[in-house]
C-alpha positions as CSV (number, residue, x, y, z in Angstrom):
1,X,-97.5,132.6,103.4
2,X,-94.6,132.5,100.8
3,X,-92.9,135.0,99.7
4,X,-93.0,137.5,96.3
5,X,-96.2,135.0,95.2
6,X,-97.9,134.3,91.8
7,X,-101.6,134.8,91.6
8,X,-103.4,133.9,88.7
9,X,-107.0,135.4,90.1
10,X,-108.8,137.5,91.9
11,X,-112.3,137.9,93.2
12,X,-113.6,140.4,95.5
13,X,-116.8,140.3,97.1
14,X,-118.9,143.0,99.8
15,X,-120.6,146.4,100.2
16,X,-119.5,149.6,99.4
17,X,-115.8,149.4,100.8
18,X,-114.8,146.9,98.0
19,X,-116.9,148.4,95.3
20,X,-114.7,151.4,95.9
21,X,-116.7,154.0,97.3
22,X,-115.4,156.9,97.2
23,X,-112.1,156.6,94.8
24,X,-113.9,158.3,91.8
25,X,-112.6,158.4,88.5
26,X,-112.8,160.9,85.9
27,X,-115.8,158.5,83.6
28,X,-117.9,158.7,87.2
29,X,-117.2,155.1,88.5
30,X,-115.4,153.8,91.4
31,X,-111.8,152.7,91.9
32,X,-111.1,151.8,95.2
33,X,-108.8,149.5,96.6
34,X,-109.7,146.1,94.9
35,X,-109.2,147.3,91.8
36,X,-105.8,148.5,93.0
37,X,-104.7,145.1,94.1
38,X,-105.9,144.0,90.9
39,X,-103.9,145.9,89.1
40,X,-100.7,145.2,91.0
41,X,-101.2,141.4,91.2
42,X,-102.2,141.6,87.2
43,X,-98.5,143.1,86.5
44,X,-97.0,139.9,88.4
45,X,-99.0,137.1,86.3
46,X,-99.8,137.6,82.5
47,X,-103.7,136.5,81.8
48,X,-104.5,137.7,85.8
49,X,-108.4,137.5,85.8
50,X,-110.5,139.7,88.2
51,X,-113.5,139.8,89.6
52,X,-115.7,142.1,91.7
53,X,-119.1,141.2,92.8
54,X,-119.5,144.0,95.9
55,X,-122.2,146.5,95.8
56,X,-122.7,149.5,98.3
57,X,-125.3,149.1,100.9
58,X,-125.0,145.4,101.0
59,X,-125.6,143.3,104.6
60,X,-124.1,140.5,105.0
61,X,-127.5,138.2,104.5
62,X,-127.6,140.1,100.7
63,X,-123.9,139.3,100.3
64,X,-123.9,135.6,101.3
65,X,-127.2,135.3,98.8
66,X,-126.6,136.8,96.1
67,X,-122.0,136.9,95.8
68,X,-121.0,133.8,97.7
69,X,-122.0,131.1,95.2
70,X,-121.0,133.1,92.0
71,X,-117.1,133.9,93.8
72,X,-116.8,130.0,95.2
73,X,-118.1,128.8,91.7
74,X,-115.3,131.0,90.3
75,X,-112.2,128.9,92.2
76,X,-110.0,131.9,92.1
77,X,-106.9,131.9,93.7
78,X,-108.0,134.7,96.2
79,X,-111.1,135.5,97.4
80,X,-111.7,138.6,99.6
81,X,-114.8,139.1,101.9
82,X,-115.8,142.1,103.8
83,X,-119.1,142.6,104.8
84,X,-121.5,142.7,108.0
85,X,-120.1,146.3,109.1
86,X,-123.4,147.7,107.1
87,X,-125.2,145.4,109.7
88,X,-123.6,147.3,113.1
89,X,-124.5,150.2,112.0
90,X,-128.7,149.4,111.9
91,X,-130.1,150.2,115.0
92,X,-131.6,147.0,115.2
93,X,-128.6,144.5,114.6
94,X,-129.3,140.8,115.2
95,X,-125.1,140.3,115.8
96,X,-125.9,136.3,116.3
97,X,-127.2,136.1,112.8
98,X,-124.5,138.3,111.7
99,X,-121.9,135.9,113.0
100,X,-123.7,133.1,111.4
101,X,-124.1,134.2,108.5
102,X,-120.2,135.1,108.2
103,X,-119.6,131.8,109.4
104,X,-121.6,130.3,106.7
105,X,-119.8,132.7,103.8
106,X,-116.5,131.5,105.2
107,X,-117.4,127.8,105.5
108,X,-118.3,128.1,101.8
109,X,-115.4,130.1,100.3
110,X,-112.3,128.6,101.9
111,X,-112.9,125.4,100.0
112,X,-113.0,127.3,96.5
113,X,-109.8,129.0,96.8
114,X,-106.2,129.3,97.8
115,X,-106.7,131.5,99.9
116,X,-109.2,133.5,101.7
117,X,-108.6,137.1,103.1
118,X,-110.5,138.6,105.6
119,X,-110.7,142.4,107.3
120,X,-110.9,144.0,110.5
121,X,-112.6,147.2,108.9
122,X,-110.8,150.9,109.2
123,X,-112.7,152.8,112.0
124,X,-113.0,156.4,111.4
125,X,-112.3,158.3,114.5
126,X,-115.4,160.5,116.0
127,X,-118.7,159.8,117.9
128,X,-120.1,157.3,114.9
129,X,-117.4,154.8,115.9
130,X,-117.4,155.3,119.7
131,X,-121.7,154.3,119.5
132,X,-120.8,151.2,117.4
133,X,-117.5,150.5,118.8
134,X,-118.8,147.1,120.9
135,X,-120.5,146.0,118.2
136,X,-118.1,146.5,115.2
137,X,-115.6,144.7,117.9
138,X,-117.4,141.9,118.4
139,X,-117.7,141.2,114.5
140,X,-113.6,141.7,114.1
141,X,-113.5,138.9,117.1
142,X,-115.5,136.8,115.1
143,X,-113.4,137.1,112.2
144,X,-110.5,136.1,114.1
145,X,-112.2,133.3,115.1
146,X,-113.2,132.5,112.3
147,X,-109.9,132.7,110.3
148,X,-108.3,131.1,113.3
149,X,-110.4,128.0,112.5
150,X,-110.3,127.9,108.4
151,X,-106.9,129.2,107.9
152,X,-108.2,132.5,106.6
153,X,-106.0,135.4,106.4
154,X,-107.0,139.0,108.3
155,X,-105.8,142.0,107.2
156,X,-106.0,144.6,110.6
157,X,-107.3,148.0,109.4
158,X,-109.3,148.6,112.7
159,X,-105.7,148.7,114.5
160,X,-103.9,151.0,111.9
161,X,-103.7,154.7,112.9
162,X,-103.6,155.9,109.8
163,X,-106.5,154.6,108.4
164,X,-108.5,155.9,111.7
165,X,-106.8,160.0,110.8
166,X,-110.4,161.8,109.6
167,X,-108.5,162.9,106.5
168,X,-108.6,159.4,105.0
169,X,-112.2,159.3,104.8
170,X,-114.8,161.2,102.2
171,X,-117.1,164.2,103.0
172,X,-119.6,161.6,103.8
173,X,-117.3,159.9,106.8
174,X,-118.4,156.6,105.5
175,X,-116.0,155.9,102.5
176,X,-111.9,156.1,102.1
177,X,-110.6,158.7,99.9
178,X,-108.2,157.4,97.5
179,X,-105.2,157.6,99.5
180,X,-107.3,155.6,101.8
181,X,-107.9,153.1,99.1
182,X,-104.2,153.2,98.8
183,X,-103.5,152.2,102.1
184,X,-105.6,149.8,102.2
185,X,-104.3,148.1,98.8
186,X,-100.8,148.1,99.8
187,X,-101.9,146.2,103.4
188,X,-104.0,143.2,101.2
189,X,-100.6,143.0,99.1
190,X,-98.4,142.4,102.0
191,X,-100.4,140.0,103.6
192,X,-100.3,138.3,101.1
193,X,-96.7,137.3,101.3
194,X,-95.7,140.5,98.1
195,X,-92.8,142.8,98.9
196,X,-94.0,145.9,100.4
197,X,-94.3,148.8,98.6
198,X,-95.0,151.3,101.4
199,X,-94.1,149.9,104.4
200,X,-95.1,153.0,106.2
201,X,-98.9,152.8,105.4
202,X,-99.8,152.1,108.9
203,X,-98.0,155.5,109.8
204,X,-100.0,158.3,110.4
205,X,-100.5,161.1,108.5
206,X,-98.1,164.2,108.9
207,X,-100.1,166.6,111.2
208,X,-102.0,169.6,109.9
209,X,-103.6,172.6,111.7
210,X,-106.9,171.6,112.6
211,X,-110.0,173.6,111.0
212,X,-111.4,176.7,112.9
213,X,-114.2,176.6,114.3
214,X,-116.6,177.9,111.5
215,X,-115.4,175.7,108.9
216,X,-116.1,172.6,111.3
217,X,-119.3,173.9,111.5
218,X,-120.1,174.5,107.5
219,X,-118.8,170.9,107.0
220,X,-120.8,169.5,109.8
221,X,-124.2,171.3,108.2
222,X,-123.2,170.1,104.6
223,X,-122.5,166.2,105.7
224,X,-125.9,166.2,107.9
225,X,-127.6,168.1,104.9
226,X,-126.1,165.8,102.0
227,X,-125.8,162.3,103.4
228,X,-126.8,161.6,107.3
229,X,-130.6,162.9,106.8
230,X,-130.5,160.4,103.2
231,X,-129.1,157.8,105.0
232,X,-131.4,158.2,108.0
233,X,-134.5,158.2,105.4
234,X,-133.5,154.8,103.5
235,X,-132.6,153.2,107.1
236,X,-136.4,153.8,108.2
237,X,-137.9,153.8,104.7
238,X,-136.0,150.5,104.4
239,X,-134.2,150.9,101.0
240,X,-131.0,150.8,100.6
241,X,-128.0,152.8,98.5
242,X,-127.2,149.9,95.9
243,X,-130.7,148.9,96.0
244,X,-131.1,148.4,91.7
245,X,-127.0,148.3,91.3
246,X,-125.2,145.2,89.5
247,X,-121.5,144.6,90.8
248,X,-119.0,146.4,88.3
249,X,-117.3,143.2,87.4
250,X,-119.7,140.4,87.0
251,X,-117.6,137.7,85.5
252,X,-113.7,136.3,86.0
253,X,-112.5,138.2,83.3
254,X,-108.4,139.0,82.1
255,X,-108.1,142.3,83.9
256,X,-106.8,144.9,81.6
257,X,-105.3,148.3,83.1
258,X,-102.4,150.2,84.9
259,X,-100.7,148.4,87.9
260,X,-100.9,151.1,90.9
């Protein structure tokens, strides 16, 4: 990867973690950390053009459907994919499909651009992660296999403590917080091949005193309250969070707004 590149476009594509869940803005949309790569790439190249086709509570079948063809028909210069994590998380995961369907989406995209990033996902640390541990594991081994073979990048969140530190994720545990979304910005840009800007973002968080017992417990009764039990009821009702939702930016547009 050169160094201090040029890139003319951008198109992301996924579920909720590209969207930008939970990096809200004051109008009541989401941020998050493709827009923030946007922005930086935009201030390199005059007439930048971005794209972002992801939408929460995509799998990975719903993301190779429905995003795949409109980003490859694109031919940006970068195309990034993260998806399938929604799939490890069913209690009923088909992970053979999952791969395949990956492989497919990669097959399809590398082709169309320059170059085609993909993720090892942040793993929050906790019980949630130590249940789906083998099988989020075995979708990051695919993806190094997978770039391995199609000269894909991977961007290594999984392995970055600070992205696994409780306090970069949202009430919900699911989504980054905007400093999150930061991190995870700044690690896209580097690999790939701009100067860093925060060459620290792997570095954990300074530590705080943890929270006493009876405020673990309020928060513990508001997250089951306010998004476990919903998520429980769409996983057996069958719906899904961005069931209805159109991606935020549709088209390969010039991308207009502050570099972060």
């Amino acid at each position: 990867m050169q160094t201090n590149p040029t890139h003319t476009s951008l198109v992301a594509i996924g579920d909720s973690f590209t969207e930008g869940m939970s990096d809200l803005l004051p109008d009541g949309t989401y941020r998050g950390w493709a827009d923030i790569l946007a922005g930086r790439m935009a201030a390199r190249a005059p007439g930048f053009r971005y794209a972002n086709l992801a939408v929460r509570g995509k799998l990975i079948a719903q993301i190779v459907e429905e995003q795949v063809g409109p980003a490859a028909a694109m031919q940006p210069d970068v195309i990034t994919l993260v998806g399938g994590l929604n799939d490890t998380l069913r209690p009923k995961c088909d992970m053979g499909r999952v791969r395949a369907l990956l492989e497919e989406a990669v097959e399809r995209l590398t082709p169309a651009c320059k170059h085609l990033v993909l993720m090892r996902s942040p793993g929050r640390q906790g019980p949630v992660l130590a249940r789906f541990r083998p099988r989020m594991e075995e979708l990051f081994a695919c993806v190094d296999d997978l770039a391995a073979r199609h000269g894909a990048l991977v961007v290594d969140l999984y392995g970055a403590p600070s992205l696994g530190d409780p306090r970069a994720w949202d009430v919900d545990r699911l989504h980054l917080t905007d400093e999150g979304h930061r991190r995870v910005a700044e690690a896209v840009w580097q690999t790939l091949g701009y100067e860093a800007e925060d060459p620290d973002w792997r570095t954990p968080m300074p530590p705080t005193p943890p929270p006493n017992w009876t405020a673990r417990r309020v928060e513990d009764a508001r997250f089951t309250r306010q998004y476990l039990l919903p998520w429980i009821g769409r996983r057996l009702t069958g719906r899904s969070s961005g069931d209805g939702l159109s991606p935020k930016r549709p088209d390969l547009l010039p991308y207009e707004g502050p570099a972060a």
